[in-house]
N, C-alpha and C positions, 0 to 999 in steps of 0.2 A: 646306130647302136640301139634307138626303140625296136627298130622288127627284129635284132638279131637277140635280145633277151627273149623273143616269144617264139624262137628255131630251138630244134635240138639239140643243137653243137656236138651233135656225130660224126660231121665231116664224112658220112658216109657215102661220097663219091656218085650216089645215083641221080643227083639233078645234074644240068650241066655247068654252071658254074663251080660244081664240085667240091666247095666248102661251103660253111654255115655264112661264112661271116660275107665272103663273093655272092652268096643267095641271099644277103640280107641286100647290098648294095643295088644288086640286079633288080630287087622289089621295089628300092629307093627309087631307081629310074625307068621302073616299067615294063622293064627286059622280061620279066616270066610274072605268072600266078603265082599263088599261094600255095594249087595244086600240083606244081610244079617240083614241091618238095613231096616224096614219097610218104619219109616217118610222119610228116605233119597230120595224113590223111589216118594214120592209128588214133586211135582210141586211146590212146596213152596220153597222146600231148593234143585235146579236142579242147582243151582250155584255149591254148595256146594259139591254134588255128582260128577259132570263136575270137580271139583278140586282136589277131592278125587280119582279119575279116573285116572288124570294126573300124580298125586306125586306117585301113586304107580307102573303103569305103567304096565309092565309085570311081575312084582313080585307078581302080584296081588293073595293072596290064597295060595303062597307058602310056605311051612312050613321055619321057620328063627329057628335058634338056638344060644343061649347067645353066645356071646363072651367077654372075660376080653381080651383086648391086652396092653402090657407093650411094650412101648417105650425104648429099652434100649440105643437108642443114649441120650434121655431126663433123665431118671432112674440115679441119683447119689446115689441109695443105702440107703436113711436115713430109713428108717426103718418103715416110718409112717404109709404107706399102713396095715402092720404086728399089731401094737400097736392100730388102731382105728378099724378095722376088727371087729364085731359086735360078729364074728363068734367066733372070740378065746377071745374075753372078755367073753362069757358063760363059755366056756372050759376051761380057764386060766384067772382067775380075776388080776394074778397079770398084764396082758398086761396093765388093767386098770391105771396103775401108771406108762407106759410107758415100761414095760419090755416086751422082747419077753416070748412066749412062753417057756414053762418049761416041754413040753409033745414031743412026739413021732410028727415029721409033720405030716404025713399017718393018723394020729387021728381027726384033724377038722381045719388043719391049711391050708388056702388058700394061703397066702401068705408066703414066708418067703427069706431074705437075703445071697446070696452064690456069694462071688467072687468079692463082693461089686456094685450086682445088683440085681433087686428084681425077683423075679421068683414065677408064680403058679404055685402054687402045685397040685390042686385038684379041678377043676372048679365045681363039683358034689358037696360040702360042703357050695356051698355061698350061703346066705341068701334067694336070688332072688328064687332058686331053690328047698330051702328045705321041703315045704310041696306041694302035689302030688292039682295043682286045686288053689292053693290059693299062687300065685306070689308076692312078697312083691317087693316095687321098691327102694331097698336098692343103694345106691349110695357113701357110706361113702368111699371107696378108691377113688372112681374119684373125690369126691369133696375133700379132704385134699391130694393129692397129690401136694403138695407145684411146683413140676415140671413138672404136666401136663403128665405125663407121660405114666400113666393108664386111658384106654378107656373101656369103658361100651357100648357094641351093638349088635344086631342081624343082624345074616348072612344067 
């Protein structure tokens, strides 16, 4: 949401991600330039470009990859992460009533509880990642982590 206050939001189809907010995310992870967006390069919005400049810096264009990071000094182990997972409620409806999974982890479980800390399992099965082109901006472990624990970012 920082680089997409400092876009257009014309949506005007000439970059290739083809909306503001897809060209803000594609910057998130390095996929295009700055130059990339056509209006950015007017005279109109040189603020904005001049800012967009700044906050990226020399990371500018370079490829980022997901990261899930689990805090284990914050991590008490409840289990929430496991039970709201988007992923293992397809896979395992019963997570839907608060149970863990009842499957193999290796199967589609990203998250799951060992030693009475949370651990992932398989960063290749999250949501975010799972169709090839079309990124969803799933968030449900960061935001019901009751302990703040689990971080969502590119590196």
């Amino acid at each position: 949401m920082d680089y997409y206050k400092f876009l257009p939001k014309t949506n005007c189809h000439k970059c290739s991600p083809n909306t503001c907010m897809a060209f803000a995310l594609a910057l998130l992870k390095g996929e295009v330039k700055i130059e990339d967006c056509p209006p950015l390069l007017d005279l109109k919005y040189k603020k904005n470009y001049e800012s967009l400049k700044e906050m990226l810096g020399d990371e500018e264009g370079q490829k980022k990859e997901l990261r899930i990071d689990i805090n284990k000094d914050l991590c008490d182990g409840c289990g929430i992460c496991v039970t709201v997972c988007p992923v293992n409620a397809r896979y395992c409806p019963p997570t839907l009533s608060g149970k863990s999974p009842d499957y193999p982890p290796e199967k589609h479980q990203l998250f799951e509880v060992k030693n009475g800390k949370c651990e992932l399992l398989n960063l290749k099965h999250c949501r975010r990642l799972e169709s090839e082109g079309r990124e969803r901006e799933c968030r449900v472990c960061e935001t019901y982590c009751p302990r703040e624990a689990i971080k969502i970012d590119y590196q």
